[in-house]
ZAROMI-631436 format. One record per residue (C-alpha): x, y, z; residue in three letters. Coordinates in steps of 0.02 Angstrom, whole numbers. Layout:
BEGIN
VEXTI / xx / yy / zz / res
VEXTI / X / Y / Z / ala
...
end
This chain:
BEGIN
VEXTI / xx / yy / zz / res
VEXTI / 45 / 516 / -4309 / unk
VEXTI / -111 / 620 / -4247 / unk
VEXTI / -218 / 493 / -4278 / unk
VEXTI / -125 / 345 / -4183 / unk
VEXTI / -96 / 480 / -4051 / unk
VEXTI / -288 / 505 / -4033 / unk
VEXTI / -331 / 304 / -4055 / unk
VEXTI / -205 / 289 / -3914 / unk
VEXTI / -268 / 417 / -3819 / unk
VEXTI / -449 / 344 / -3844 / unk
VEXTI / -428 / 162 / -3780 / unk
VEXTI / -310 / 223 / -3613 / unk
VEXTI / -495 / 326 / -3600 / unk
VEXTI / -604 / 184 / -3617 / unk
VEXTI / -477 / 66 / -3528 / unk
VEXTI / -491 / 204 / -3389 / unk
VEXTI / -683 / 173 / -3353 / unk
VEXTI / -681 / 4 / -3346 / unk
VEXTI / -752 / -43 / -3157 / unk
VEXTI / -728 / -193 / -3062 / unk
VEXTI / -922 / -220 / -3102 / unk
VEXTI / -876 / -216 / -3267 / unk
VEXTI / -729 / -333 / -3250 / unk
VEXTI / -851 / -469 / -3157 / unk
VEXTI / -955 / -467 / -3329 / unk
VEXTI / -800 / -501 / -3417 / unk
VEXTI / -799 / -690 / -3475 / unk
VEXTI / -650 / -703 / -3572 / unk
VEXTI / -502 / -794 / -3496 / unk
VEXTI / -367 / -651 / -3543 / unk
VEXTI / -414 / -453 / -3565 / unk
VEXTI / -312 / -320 / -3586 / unk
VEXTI / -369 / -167 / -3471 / unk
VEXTI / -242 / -51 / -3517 / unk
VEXTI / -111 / -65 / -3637 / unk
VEXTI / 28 / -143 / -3540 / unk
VEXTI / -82 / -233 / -3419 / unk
VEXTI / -187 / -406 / -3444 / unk
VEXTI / -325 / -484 / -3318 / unk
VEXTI / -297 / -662 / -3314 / unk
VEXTI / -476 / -728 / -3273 / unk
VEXTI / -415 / -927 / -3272 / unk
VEXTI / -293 / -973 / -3170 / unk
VEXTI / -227 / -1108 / -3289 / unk
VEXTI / -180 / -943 / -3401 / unk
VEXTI / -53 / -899 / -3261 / unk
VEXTI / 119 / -1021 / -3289 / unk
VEXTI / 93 / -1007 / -3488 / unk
VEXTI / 123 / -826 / -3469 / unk
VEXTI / 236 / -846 / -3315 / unk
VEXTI / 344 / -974 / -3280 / unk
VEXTI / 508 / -1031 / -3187 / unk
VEXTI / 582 / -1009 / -3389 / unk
VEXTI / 482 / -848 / -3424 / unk
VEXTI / 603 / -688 / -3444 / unk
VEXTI / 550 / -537 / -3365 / unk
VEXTI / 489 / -388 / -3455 / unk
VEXTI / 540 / -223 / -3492 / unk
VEXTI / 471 / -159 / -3308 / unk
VEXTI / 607 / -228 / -3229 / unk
VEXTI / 724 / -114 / -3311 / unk
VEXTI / 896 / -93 / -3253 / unk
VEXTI / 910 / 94 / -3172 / unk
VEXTI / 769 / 86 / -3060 / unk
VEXTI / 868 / 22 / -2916 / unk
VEXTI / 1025 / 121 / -2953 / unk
VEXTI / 1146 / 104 / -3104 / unk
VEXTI / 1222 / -57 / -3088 / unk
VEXTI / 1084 / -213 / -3107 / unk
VEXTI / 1025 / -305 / -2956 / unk
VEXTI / 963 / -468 / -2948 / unk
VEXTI / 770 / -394 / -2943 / unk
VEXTI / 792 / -325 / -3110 / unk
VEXTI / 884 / -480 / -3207 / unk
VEXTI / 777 / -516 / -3359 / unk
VEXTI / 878 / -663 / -3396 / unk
VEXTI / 762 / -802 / -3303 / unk
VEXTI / 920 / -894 / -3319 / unk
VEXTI / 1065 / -770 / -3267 / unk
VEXTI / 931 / -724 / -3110 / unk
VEXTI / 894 / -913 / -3067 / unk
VEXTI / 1076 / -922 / -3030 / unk
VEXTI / 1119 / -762 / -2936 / unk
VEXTI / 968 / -787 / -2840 / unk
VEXTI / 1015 / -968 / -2773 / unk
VEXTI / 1162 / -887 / -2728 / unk
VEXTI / 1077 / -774 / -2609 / unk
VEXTI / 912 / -872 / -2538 / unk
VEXTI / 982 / -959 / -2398 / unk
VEXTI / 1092 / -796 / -2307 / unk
VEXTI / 926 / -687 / -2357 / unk
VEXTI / 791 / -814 / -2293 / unk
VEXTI / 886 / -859 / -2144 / unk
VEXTI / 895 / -654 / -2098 / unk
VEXTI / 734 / -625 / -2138 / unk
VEXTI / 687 / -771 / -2021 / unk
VEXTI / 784 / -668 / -1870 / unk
VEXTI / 694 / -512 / -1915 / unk
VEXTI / 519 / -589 / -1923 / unk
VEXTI / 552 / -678 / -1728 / unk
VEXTI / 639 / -529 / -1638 / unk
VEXTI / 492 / -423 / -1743 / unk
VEXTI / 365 / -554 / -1644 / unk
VEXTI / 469 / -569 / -1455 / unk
VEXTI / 478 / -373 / -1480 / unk
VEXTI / 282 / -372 / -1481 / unk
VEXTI / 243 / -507 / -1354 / unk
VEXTI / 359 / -501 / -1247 / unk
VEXTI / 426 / -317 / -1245 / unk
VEXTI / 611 / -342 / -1329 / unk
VEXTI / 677 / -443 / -1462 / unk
VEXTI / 755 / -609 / -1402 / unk
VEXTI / 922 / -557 / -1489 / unk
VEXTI / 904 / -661 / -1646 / unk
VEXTI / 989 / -540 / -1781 / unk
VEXTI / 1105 / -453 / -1635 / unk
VEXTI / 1171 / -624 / -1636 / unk
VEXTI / 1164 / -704 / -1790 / unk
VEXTI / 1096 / -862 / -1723 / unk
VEXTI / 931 / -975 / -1731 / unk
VEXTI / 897 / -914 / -1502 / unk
VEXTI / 856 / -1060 / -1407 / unk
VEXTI / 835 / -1160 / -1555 / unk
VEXTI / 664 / -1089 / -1576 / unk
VEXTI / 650 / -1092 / -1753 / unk
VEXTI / 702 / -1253 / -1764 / unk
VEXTI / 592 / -1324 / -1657 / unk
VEXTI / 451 / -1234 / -1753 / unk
VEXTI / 513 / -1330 / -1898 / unk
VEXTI / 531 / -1478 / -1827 / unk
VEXTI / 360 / -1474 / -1725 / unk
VEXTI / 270 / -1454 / -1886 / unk
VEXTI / 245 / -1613 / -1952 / unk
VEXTI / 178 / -1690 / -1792 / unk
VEXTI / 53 / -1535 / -1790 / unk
VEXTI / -19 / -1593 / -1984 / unk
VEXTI / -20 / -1786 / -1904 / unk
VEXTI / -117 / -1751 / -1738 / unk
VEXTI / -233 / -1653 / -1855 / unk
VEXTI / -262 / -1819 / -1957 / unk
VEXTI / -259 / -1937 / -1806 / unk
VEXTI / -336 / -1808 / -1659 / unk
VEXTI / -412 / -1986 / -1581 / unk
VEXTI / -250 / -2014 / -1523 / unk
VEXTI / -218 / -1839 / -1478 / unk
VEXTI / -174 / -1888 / -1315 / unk
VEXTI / 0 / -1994 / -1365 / unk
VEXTI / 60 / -1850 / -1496 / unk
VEXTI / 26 / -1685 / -1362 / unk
VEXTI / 154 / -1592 / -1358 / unk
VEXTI / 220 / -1548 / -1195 / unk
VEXTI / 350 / -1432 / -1119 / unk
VEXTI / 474 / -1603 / -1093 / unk
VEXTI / 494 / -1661 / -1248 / unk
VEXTI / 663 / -1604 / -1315 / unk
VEXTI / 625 / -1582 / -1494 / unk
VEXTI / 499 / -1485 / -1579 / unk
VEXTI / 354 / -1390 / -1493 / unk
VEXTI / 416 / -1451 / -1319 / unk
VEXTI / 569 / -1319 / -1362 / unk
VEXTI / 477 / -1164 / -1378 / unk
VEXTI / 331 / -1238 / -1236 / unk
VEXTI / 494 / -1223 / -1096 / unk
VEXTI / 545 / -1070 / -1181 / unk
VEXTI / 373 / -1011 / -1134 / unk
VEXTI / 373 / -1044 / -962 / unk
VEXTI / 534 / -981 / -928 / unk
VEXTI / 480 / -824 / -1000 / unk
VEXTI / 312 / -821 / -898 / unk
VEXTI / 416 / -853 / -738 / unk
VEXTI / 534 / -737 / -755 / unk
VEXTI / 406 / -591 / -791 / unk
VEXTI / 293 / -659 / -636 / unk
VEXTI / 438 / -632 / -523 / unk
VEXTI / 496 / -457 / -601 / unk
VEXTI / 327 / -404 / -540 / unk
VEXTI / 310 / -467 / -369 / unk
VEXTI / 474 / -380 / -364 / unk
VEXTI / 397 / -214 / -405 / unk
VEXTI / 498 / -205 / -573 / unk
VEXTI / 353 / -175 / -679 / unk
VEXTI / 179 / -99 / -603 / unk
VEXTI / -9 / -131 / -666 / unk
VEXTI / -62 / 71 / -682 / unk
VEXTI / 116 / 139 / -754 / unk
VEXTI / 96 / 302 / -674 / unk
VEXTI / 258 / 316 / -651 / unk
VEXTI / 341 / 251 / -814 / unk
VEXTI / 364 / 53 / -766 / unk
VEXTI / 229 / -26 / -841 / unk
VEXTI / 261 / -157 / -981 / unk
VEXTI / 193 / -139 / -1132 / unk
VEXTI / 164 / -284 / -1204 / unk
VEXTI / 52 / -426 / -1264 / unk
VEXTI / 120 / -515 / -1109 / unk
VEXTI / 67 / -380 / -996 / unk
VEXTI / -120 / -306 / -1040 / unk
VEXTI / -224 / -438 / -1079 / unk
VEXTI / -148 / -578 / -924 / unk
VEXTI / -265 / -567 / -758 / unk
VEXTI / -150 / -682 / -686 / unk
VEXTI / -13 / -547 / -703 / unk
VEXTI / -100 / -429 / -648 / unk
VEXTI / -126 / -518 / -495 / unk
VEXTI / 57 / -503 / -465 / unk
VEXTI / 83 / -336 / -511 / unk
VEXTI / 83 / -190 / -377 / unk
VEXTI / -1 / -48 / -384 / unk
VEXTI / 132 / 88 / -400 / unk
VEXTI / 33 / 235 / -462 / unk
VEXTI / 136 / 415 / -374 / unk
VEXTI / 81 / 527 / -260 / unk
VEXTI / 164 / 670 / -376 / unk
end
């Protein structure tokens, strides 16, 4: 037992000092660089070792997320193909919310209410979707850019989140000629957001409301 202790103790050494100049001289397709972990130098290695019918390993041990086993830790690749379809849709549709009020939140100072309401705002993901493929055909047919523009009338697609645009713009052009919002912030009402700073054109509209105190 000594002895495998030591041998084992030896290679997790030597596995240790491995560098990643050392890994660039490696030429074999699969190495192990410690004892649990491989370096998969072709990529045509990858789906033999893991695949949409490849269980999971031992790392995904049930415990590490509690007691009772969650659909991360299912070594099954069966049992956790078919508890995961059962969750993709509700999960990627939330996560969806959380990435667009994340990005309003950011741009335009609050989020535009996506998760508070459970629903797809203005259509605006949907007309991201939906926009798409006209995107990857102007790309191939830009000659004819022109007829496949979108433009802030169209009622599908890109034309969706274009009016969406503008009636955000408006609305924060009049807030400031109202004196809502003010271009030093001296006294607490300046907007912070990507909106705001980097927009000489709001600027122009925004008073100067720096106090006297």
């Amino acid at each position: 037992m000594a002895v495998l202790g030591s041998l084992a103790g030896a290679s997790t050494l030597v596995y240790s000092k491995i560098t990643p100049l050392n890994l660039i001289l490696i030429r074999r397709p699969i190495t192990h660089i410690t004892p649990t972990m491989l370096l998969v130098n072709d990529p045509a290695q990858l789906p033999v070792i893991y695949h949409r019918q490849a269980d999971k390993s031992k790392h995904y041990i049930t415990g590490s997320f509690g007691e009772t086993e969650s659909i991360f830790n299912i070594q099954d690749y069966k049992v956790h193909a078919a508890h995961r379809k059962l969750i993709a849709g509700p999960v990627n549709l939330k996560l969806d919310y959380m990435a667009y009020d994340i990005i309003s939140t950011l741009a335009f100072g609050a989020p535009f209410g996506f998760i508070s309401t459970g629903s797809d705002v203005a259509s605006l993901i949907q007309g991201f979707h939906d926009g798409l493929p006209a995107c990857g055909l102007m790309c191939r047919l830009y000659p004819l850019k022109k007829y496949l523009v979108a433009k802030p009338t169209d009622n599908t697609g890109i034309g969706i989140l274009m009016r969406f645009r503008d009636k955000l713009l408006a609305q924060r052009i009049r807030e400031l000629q109202e004196g809502k919002y003010c271009k030093d912030g001296m006294d607490g009402r300046q907007r912070r957001d990507f909106l705001q700073f980097p927009n000489p054109h709001l600027h122009s509209h925004s008073p100067n409301c720096r106090s006297n105190v």
